[in-house]
N, C-alpha and C positions, 0 to 999 in steps of 0.2 A: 104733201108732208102732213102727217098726223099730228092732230090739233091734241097738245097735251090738257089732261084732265084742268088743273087750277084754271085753263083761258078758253074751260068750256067743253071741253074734246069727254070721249069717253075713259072712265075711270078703269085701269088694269085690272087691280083684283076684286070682285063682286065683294058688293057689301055681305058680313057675315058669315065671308068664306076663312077668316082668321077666326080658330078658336084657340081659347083661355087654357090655361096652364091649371092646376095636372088634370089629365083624362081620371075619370070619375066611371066609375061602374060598378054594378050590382052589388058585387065582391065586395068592394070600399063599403057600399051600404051594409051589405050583411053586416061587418065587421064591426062598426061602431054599433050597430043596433042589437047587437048580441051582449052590447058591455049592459042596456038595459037590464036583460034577462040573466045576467050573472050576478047583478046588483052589487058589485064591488065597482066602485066609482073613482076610488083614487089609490091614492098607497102608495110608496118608493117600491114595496113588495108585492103589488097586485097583479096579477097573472097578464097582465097585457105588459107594464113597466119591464116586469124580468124577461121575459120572451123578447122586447124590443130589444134590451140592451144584449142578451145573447146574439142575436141573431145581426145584429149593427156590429158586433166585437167580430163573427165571424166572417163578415162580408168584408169587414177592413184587413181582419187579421192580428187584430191587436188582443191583450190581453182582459181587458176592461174595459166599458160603456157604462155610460151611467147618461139618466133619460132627463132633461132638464125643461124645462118652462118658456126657456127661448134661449138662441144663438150666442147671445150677448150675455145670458147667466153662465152658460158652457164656458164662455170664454172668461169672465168673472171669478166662475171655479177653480179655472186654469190657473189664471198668474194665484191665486191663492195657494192650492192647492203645490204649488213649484215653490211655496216660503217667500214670494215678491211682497214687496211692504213697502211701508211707509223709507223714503228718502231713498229707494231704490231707484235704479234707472232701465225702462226697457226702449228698445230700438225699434220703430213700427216706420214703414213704408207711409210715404207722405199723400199716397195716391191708397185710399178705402174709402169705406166706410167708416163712419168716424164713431161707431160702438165699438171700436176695435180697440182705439184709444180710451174712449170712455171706461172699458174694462181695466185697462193699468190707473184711470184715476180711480176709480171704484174701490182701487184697493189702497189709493192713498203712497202711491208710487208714480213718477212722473217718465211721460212719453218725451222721447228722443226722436225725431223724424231725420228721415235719411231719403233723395230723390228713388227712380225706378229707374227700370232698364225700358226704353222705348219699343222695343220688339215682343218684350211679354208683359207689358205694363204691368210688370210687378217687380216687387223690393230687388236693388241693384245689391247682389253682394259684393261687389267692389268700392262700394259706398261706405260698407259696414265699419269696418275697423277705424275709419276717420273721427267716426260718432262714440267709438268707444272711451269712458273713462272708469275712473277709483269706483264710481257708483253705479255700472251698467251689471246689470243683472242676466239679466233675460235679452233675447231676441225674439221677435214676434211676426214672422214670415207669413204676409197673406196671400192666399192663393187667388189672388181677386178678379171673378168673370169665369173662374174654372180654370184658370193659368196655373198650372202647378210653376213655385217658385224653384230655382237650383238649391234642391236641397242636398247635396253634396258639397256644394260652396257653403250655404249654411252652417251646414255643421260641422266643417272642414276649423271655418271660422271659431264658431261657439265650442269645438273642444281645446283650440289655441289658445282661448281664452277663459277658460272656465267658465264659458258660459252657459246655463240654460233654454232651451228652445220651446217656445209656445205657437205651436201653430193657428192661425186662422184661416179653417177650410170651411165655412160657413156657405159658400158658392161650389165646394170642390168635390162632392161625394162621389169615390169611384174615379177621379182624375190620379193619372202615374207619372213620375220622376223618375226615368231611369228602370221601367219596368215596375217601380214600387210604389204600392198605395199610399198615395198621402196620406196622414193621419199614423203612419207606422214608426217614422223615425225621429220626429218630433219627442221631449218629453212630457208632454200633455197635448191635445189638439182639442179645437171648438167645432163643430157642426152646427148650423141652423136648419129647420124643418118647414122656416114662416112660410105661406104657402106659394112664392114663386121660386123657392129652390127645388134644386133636382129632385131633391126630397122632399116632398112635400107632408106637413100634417095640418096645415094651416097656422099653425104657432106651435114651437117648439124648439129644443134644441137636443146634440149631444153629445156629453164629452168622454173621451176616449184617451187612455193612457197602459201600456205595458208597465207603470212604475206601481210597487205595491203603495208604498208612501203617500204617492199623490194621490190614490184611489181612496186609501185611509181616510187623508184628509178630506179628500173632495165629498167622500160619502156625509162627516160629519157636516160641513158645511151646506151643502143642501136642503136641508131640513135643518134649520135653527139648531145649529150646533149639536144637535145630540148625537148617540149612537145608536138605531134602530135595528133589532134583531129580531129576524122575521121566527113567530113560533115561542118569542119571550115576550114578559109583561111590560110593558115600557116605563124606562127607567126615570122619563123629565128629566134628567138632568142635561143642560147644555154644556160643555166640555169648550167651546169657542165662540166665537161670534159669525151664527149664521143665518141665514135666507132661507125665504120660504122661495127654494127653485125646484119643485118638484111638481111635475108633470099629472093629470088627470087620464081615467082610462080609455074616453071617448077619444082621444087626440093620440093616445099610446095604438089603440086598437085599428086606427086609419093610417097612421104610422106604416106600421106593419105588412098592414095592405099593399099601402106604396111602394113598401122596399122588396113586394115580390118580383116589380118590374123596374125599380130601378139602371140594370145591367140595361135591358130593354129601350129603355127609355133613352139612355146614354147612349146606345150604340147609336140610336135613331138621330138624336143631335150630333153628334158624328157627322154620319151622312148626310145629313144635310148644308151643316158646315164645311166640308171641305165639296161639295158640289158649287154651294153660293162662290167658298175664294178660288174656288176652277175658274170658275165662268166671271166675277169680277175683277179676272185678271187679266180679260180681252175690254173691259168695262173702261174708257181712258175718263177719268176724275175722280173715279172712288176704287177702294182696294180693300180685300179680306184680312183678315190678321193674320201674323208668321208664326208656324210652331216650330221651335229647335224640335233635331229630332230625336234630344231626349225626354221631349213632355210628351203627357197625352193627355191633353184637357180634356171636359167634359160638359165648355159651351154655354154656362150657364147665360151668359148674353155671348149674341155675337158682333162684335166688333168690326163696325167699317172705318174706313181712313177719307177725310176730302182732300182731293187735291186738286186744285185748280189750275195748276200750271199744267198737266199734264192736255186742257183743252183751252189751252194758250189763251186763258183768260185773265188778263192784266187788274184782276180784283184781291183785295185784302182778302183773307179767310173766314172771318165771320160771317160779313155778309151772304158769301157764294153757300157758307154750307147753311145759313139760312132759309138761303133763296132755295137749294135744291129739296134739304128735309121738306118745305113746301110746296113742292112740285110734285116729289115724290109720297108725300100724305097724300094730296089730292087721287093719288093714282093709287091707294087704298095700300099705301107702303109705311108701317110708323119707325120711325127713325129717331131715338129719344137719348136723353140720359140724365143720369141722378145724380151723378158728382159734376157740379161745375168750380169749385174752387179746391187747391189741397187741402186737406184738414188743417195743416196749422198754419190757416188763413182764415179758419172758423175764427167767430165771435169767440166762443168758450177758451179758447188758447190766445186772442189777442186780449179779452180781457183779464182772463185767470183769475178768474173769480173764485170757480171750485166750487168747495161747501163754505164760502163766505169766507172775510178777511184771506184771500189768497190763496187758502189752503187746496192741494198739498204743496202748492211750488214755494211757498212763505212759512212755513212751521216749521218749527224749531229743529227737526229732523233734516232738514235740506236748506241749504246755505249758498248754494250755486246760482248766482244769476245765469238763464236759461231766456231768449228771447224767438222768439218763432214769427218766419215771415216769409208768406208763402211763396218769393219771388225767388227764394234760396234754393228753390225745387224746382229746375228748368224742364224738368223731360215731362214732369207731373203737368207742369201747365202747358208744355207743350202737347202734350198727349189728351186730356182735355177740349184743347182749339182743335185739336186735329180729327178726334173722332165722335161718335154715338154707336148706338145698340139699335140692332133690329131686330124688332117684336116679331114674335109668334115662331123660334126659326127650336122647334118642339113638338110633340106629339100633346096632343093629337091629331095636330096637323098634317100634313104629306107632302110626298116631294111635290106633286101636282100646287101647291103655291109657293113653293123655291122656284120653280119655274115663271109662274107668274110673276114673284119676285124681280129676277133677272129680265125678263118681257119689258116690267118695267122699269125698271132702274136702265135699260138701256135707250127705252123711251125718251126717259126725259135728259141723258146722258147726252144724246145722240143732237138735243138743243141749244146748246151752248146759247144761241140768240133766244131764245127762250128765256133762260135762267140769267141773262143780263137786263131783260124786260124786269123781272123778278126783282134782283136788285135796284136796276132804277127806281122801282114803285116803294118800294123798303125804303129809300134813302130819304 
């Protein structure tokens, strides 16, 4: 029987043989290295900023892009830019990233958390209307992992109730609902660029809206409130209160680069993901993620499941998916993840601090006592214990280490007594 890597045995996939997110070539270099030799380095209107945002509006389909600083200023723009304010209420999935929320405090308007759906670890619309009151504004639907959300139930919901929708696709560039690009039915949406999204520009974001209004506003607000008209003298005058979220040429110009292979890119995480959940569905203790078959994600992690009972292993869950991520690192497999508690189980929402004295949940504008506690979110912390993300499953990589992958993960699958050594030495 084969001596697994951790107690010594040889390790599956060769050190090295995982490469780094995004593939990098020449073209990328040209690109930024020609913003040198243009010598226009920044601008909202500098010939790299407008060419991204055309060419991002036509790849979504939307009417407008605007090119922003990061993920979380796009989404920042958004609830502004949709009139969300101070005492308003928006509805966000209790399982993200917690910039997500941070953008409805940012504007001084308070997060509503509502559990997920277990099968697309994203916001349950069946949840939705329970959370709704007099103050809910907005909905804020994340497409989190590359899970496009049912945005049919969405907005099935938010026209029932007048309400507004703000998407978070910061993980989703290119994933479809029903045949349709996210980012299109939304009334504003967020993109991130940071550099291990699909998109990559190293930092960046961008937001994307069909509404003339919101684009109005969003434009002044990007640039410290003013209005900037590309070919006129500049006015200084600020018209609102805004941010410096405008993007440089060197990150516009690599941008660009990236989003020629985008479609590319995605198809290739495609393929590889539904290879891995083929083949980890003969795999008995770990399992691939389910797509209804009206999404089409686009993988930004790929989601495994532990299950322990299924190799009739009479242990709690922590331990076992401890002991295995362990087994399975050693066998040059990484098995991680970034979200261990719901957001509001963060410190920032148990203390409510804000911007000091309480604020926004304690100002004069909002009067609702509102308590947040992450144990109200069953599926989120079940979801959480239940899974991680497996690295590298992206180009420039190939199917030749999905392969290996699966080599190994059946490796150390196939030990059950193995992976009970594992736990006893953990305990």
């Amino acid at each position: 029987m084969e001596t697994l890597a951790v107690f010594g045995g040889e390790r599956t996939v060769p050190e090295g043989m995982v490469r780094t997110w995004p593939p990098l070539t020449q073209e990328d270099r040209d690109a930024v290295m020609a913003v040198f030799d243009s010598n226009i380095l920044h601008g909202t209107n500098a010939p790299n900023a407008v060419a991204l945002q055309e060419e991002f509006a036509e790849f979504i389909g939307v009417k407008y892009c605007l090119v922003t600083n990061s993920g979380t200023s796009a989404l920042h723009m958004g609830v502004a830019s949709l009139g969300i304010g101070p005492g308003d209420e928006v509805i966000v999935p209790a399982f993200t990233y917690w910039s997500t929320a941070a953008a409805v405090l940012h504007h001084n308007a308070i997060p509503v958390f509502v559990d997920i759906e277990l099968e697309t670890f994203s916001l349950d619309p069946s949840k939705i209307e329970a959370a709704i009151t007099d103050r809910t504004k907005a909905i804020l639907p994340v497409h989190i992992h590359g899970m496009p959300v049912d945005m049919g139930a969405v907005m099935a919901i938010a026209r029932k109730h007048g309400l507004l929708v703000l998407g978070d696709a910061c993980q989703a560039h290119g994933s479809k609902w029903n045949g349709r690009m996210i980012g299109t039915m939304a009334d504003a949406t967020g993109f991130s660029t940071n550099r291990s999204k699909c998109l990559s520009s190293g930092e960046g974001g961008l937001f994307v809206t069909n509404s003339d209004e919101a684009y109005s506003i969003a434009c002044k607000l990007r640039e410290f409130g003013e209005v900037v008209v590309h070919g006129k003298e500049r006015e200084y005058n600020a018209y609102g209160l805004g941010w410096m979220y405008r993007q440089h040429e060197f990150v516009n110009a690599f941008c660009r680069s990236q989003l020629k292979h985008l479609a590319e890119n995605n198809a290739k995480r495609r393929e590889f993901a539904h290879y891995l959940t083929a083949e980890l569905a003969n795999i008995p203790g770990l399992k691939g993620p389910k797509t209804p078959r009206d999404r089409e994600p686009v993988y930004f992690s790929y989601i495994v499941e532990f299950r322990p009972d299924e190799l009739d292993l009479d242990v709690p869950l922590a331990p076992f998916k401890a002991a295995v991520q362990k087994a399975l690192a050693a066998e040059g497999i990484g098995l991680g993840q970034w979200q261990r508690m719901p957001v509001p189980a963060q410190s920032v929402f148990q203390d409510r601090v804000g911007y000091g004295k309480g604020c926004p949940w304690t100002c004069g504008h909002y009067n609702r006592k509102i308590e947040y506690c992450g144990d109200d979110y069953p599926n989120t912390v079940r979801f959480i214990a239940e899974h991680a993300y497996l690295a590298g499953v992206h180009p420039p990589n190939t199917m030749a280490l999905m392969q290996k992958y699966v080599e190994g993960m059946k490796k150390v699958m196939s030990r059950p007594d193995a992976i009970m050594k594992l736990i006893d030495e953990q305990s």
